[in-house]
VMD Tcl script that draws the C-alpha trace (Angstrom):
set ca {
  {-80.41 -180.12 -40.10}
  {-81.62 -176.92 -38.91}
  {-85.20 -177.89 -37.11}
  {-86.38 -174.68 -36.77}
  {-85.65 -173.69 -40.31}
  {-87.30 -176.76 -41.99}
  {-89.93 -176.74 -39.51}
  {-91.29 -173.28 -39.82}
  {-90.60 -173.69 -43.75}
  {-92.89 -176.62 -43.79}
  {-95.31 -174.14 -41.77}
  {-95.01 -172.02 -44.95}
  {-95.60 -174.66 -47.25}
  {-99.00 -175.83 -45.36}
  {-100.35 -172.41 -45.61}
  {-99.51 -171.75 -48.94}
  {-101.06 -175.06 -49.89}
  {-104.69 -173.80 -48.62}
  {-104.06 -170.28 -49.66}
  {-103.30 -170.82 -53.37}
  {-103.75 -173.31 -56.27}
  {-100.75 -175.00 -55.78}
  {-101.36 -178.27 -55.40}
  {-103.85 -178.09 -58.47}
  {-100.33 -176.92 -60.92}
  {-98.36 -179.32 -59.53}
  {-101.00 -182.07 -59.63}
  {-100.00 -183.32 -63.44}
  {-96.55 -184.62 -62.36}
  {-97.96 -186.79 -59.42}
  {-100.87 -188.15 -61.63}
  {-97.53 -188.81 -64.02}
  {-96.01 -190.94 -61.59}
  {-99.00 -192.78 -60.42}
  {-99.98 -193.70 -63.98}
  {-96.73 -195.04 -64.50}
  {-97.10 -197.13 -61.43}
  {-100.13 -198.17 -62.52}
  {-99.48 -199.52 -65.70}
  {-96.22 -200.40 -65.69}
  {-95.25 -204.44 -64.85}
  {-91.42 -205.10 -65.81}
  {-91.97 -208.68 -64.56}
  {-95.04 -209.10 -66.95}
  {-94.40 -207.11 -69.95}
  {-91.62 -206.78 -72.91}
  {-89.27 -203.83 -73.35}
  {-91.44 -202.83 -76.66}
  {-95.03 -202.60 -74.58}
  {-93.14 -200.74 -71.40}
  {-91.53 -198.22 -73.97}
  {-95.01 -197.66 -75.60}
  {-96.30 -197.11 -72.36}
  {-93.75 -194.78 -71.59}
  {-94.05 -193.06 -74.54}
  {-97.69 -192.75 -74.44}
  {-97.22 -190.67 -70.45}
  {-95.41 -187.78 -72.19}
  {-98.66 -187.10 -74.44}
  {-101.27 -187.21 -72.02}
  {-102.74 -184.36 -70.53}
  {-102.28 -184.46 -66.88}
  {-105.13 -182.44 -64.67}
  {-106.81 -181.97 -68.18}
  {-104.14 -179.51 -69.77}
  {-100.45 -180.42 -68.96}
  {-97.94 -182.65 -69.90}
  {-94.67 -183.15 -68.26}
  {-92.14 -180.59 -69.56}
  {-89.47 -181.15 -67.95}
  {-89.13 -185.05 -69.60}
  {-90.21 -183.92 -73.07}
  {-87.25 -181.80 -72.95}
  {-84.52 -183.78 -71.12}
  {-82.97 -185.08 -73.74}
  {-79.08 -185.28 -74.06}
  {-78.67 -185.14 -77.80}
  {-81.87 -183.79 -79.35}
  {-84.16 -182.45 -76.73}
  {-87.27 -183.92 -77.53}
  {-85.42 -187.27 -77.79}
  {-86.15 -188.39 -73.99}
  {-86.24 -191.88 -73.81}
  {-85.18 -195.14 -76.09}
  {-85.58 -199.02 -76.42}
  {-81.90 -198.78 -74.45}
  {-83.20 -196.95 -71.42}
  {-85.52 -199.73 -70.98}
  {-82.71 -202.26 -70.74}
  {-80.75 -199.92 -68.06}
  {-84.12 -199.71 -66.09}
  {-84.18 -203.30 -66.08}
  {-80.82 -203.20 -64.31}
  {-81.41 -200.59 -62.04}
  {-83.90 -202.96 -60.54}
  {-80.97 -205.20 -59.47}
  {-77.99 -203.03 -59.15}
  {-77.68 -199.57 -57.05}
  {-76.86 -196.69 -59.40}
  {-73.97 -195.88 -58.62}
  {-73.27 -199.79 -60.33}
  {-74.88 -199.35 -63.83}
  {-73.16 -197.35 -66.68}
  {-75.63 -194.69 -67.53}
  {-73.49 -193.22 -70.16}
  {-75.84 -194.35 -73.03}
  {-79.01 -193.33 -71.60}
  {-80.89 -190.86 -73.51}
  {-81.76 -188.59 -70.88}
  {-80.32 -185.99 -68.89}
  {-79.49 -186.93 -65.07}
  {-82.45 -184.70 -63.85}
  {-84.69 -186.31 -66.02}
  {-83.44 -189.89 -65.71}
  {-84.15 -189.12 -61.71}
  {-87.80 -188.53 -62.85}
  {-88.32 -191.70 -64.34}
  {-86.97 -194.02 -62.04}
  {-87.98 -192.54 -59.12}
  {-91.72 -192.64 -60.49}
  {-90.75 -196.84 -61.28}
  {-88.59 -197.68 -58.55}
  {-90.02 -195.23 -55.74}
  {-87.82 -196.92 -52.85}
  {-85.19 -197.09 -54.54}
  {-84.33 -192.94 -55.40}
  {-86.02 -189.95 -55.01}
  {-86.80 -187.10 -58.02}
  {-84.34 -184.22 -58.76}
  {-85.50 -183.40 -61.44}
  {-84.31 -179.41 -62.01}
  {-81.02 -178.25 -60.77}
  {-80.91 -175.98 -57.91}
  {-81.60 -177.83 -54.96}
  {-77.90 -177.66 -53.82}
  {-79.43 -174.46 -52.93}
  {-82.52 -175.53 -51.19}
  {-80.68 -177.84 -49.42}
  {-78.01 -175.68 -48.17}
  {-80.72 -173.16 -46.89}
  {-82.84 -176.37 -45.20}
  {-79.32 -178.44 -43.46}
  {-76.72 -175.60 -43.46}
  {-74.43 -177.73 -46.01}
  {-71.40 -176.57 -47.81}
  {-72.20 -175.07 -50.93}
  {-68.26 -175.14 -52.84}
  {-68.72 -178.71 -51.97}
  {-72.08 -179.80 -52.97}
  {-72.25 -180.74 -56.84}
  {-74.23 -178.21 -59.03}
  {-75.25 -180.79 -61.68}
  {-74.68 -184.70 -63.19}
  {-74.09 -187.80 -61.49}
  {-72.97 -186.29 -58.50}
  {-75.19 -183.62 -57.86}
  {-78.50 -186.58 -57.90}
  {-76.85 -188.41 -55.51}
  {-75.64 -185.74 -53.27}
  {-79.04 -185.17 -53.12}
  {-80.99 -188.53 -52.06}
  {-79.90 -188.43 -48.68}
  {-81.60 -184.95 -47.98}
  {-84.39 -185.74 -49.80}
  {-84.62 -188.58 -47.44}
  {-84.18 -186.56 -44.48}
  {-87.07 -183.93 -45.62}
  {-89.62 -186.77 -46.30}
  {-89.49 -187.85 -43.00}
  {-89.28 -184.21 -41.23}
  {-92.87 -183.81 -43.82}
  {-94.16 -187.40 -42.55}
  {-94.78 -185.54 -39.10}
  {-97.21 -183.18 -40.91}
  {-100.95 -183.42 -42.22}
  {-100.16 -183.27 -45.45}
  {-102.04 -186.32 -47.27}
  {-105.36 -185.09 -46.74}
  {-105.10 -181.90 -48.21}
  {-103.52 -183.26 -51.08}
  {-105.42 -186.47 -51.99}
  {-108.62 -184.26 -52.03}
  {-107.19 -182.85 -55.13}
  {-105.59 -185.94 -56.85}
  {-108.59 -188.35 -56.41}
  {-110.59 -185.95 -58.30}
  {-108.20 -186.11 -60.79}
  {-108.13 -189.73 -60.87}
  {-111.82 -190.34 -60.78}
  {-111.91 -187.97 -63.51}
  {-109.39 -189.53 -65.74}
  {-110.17 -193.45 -65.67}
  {-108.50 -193.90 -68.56}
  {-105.40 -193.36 -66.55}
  {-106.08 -196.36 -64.31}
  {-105.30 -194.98 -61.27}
  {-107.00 -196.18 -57.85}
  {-108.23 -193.24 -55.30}
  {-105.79 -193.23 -52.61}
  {-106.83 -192.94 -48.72}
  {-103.07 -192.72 -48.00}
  {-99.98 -192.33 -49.48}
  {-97.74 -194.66 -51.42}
  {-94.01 -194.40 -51.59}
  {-93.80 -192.70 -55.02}
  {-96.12 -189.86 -53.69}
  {-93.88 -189.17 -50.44}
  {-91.10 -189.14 -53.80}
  {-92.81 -186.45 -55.31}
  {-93.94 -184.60 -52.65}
  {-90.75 -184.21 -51.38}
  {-89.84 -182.48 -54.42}
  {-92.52 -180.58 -54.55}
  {-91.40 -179.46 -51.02}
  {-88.14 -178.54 -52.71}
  {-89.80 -176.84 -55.98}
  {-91.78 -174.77 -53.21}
  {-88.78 -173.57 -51.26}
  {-86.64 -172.83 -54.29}
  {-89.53 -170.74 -56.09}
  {-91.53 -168.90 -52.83}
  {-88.70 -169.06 -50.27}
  {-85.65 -168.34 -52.07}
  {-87.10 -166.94 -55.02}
  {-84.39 -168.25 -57.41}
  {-86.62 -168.79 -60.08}
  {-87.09 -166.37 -62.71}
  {-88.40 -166.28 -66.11}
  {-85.79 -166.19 -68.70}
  {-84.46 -163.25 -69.54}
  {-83.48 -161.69 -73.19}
  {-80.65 -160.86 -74.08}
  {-80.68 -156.99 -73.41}
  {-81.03 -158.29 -69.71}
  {-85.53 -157.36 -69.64}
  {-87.48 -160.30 -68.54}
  {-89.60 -162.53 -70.90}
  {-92.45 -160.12 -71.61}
  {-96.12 -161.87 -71.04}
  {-97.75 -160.98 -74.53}
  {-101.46 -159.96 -74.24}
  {-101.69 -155.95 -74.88}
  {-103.51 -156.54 -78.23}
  {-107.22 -156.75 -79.80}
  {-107.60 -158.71 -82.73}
  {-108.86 -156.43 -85.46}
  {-111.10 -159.19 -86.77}
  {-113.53 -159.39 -83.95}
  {-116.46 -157.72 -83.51}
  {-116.01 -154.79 -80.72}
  {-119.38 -155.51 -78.85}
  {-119.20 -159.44 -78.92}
  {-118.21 -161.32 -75.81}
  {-115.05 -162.41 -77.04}
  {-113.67 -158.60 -77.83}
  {-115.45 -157.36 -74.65}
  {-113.07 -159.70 -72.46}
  {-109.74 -159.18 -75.15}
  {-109.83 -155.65 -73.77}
  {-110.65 -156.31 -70.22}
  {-107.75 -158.92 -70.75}
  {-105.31 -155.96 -72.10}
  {-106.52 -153.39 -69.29}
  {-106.21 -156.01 -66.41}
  {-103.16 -156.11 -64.27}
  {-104.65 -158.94 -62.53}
  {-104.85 -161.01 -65.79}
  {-100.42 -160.46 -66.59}
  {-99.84 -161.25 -62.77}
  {-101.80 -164.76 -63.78}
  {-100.43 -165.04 -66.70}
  {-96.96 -164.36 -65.04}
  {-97.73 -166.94 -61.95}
  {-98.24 -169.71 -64.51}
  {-95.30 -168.81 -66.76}
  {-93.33 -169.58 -63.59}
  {-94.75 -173.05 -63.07}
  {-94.71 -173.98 -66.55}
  {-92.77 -171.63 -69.45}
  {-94.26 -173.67 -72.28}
  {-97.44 -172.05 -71.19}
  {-99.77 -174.65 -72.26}
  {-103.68 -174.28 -73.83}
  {-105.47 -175.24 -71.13}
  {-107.97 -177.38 -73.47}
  {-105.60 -178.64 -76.57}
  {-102.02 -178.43 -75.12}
  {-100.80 -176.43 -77.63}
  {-97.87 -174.09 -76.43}
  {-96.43 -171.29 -78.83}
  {-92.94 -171.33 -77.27}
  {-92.86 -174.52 -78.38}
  {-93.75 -173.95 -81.83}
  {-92.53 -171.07 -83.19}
  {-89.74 -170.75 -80.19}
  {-88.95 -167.11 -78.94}
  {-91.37 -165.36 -80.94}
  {-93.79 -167.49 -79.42}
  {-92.73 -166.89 -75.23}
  {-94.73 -166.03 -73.01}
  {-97.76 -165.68 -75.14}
  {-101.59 -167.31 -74.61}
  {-104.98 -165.74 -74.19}
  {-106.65 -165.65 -70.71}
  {-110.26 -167.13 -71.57}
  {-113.07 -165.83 -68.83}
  {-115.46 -168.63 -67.28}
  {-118.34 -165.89 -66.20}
  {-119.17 -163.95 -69.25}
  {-117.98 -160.14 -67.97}
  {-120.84 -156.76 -68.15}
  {-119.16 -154.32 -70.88}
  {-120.84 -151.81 -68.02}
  {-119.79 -152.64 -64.90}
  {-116.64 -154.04 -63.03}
  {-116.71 -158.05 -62.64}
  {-114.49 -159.04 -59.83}
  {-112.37 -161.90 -60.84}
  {-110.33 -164.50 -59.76}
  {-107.81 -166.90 -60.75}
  {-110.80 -169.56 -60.39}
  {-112.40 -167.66 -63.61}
  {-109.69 -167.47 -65.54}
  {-108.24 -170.63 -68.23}
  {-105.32 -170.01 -70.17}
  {-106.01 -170.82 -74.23}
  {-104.57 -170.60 -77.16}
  {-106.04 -168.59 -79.59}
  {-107.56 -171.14 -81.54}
  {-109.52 -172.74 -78.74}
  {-110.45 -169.49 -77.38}
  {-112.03 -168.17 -80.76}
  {-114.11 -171.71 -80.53}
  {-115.43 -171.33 -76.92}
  {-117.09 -168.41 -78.57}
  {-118.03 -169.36 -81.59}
  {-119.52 -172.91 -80.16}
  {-122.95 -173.18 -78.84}
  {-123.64 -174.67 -75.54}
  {-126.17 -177.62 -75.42}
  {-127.57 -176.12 -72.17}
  {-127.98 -172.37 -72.76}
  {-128.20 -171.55 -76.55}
  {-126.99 -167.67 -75.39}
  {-124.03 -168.67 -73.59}
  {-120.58 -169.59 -74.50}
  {-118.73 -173.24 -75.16}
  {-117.72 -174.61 -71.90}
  {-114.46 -176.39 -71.56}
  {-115.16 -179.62 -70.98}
  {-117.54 -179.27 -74.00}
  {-115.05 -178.09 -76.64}
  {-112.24 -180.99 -74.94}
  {-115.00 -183.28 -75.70}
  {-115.02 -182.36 -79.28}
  {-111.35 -182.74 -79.36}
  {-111.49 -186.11 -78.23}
  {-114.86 -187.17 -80.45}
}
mol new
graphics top color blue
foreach p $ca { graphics top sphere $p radius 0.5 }
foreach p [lrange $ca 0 end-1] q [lrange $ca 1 end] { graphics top cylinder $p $q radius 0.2 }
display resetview
């Protein structure tokens, strides 16, 4: 291990924690593994109600907008087929063998997402890898031999558990846990339907995750290995906005913010920032994700919506913290729904999720 490299790396991480809203994108995949210990009793219940309850994680919306991703698109034969009544009986195992001792061969995952599941079930038992690539943050955290280390499979997940191991406890040294429970409880208060307790410390599956999140942090900010997919004449994914909708009126809210939204480079850059933590580019309020629907045409496409209304005469200086990502639909409702508090103002979020739920 090379202490003052993971040291002053961890350093990094700490400051970009309180500098940026990382820990609120990456909230949905530890709320994913606390529901799942939270719900989930494989001495109490069958295969059939664990497997619903499975199922039923991949369609909530974490943090109030995401699901997981990376799971809904593991799988080995069709890629939205990520988990069976089979991987249920393997889990089972795994809860008595090491493994390196079960025959995964029929599971229905890949090996990145297979590490996501059990590591959110059995949390002492094996950490998340869920992504390739951390060969390469590992090899940049404890000097390793890259030609040697596996690049994916089998192989590369278990080359990895031992690092992962080695991080968590180099990150137990750190105060870390306050800065993110602050974030999660208010998740978890504000989601009781997920049944998840507030936390004054952390459990084993949250060291899991946040070690990977230590990992997702070095491989995207330190290394910078991750970039948006590129086309095939070698240009990066564009991030669709330059447009006004014909149809709107050109002094209503809604058409005053389309242009600001075309005009602003502030608005691609967060457009572009959340692209990198999550491609399907999600509606913020429904979920819906236009990669995923109509594929390429679809990438990199969804409408910035603005939480304080913007002066068609002067310059509002905005943030991130103003700023929700929509889908067109949803974003032609804010504005067409009618507040209950201020009949002159706009739909709020909450108040068009509401109706989505009603």
């Amino acid at each position: 291990m090379k202490k003052d490299t993971i040291n002053n790396t961890i350093q990094k991480y700490l400051r970009h924690l309180k500098e940026s809203t990382w820990i609120e994108d990456e909230a949905y995949k530890f709320e994913f593994a606390n529901y799942l210990q939270s719900n989930i009793d494989f001495k109490q219940q069958s295969d059939n109600e664990i497997l619903d309850i499975l199922l039923n994680s991949q369609s909530i919306k974490y943090d109030g907008s995401r699901g997981i991703q990376f799971i809904q698109k593991s799988g080995r034969v069709k890629l939205n087929t990520f988990i069976t009544h089979n991987d249920i009986i393997l889990f089972r195992q795994f809860q008595l063998k090491s493994f390196e001792n079960i025959d995964w061969s029929n599971r229905s995952m890949s090996y990145t997402g297979l590490s996501a599941w059990l590591s959110s079930l059995f949390p002492d038992k094996i950490y998340p890898i869920p992504m390739t690539g951390f060969d390469s943050t590992i090899n940049y955290l404890f000097n390793t031999d890259l030609k040697k280390f596996p690049k994916k499979g089998k192989k590369y997940l278990l080359n990895c558990q031992d690092y992962m191991r080695q991080t968590q406890d180099e990150l137990k040294k750190y105060p870390i846990e306050e800065i993110h429970l602050k974030v999660w409880n208010k998740y978890f208060t504000e989601n009781p339907q997920l049944n998840i307790n507030t936390k004054n410390t952390f459990e084993q599956v949250d060291w899991n995750w946040l070690t990977q999140d230590f990992h997702l942090f070095v491989h995207r900010n330190i290394l910078k290995l991750y970039k948006l997919r590129n086309t095939k004449d070698g240009k990066q994914v564009n991030i669709t906005g330059d447009f006004e909708p014909i149809s709107i009126e050109g002094k209503s809210k809604l058409a005053v913010h389309m242009r600001y939204e075309r005009d602003s480079g502030l608005i691609k850059k967060i457009k572009t920032q959340a692209m990198r933590a999550n491609p399907m580019l999600n509606c913020e309020v429904c979920g819906f994700s236009f990669l995923e629907k109509y594929g390429k045409l679809g990438e990199g496409f969804i409408e910035a919506h603005h939480l304080k209304p913007l002066n068609e005469t002067k310059e509002t200086k905005t943030t991130r913290h103003d700023i929700v990502l929509v889908c067109s639909n949803c974003h032609r409702m804010l504005h067409k729904g009618i507040s209950e508090i201020d009949d002159n103002s706009i739909m709020t979020i909450d108040e068009l999720k509401n109706l989505l739920i009603e």
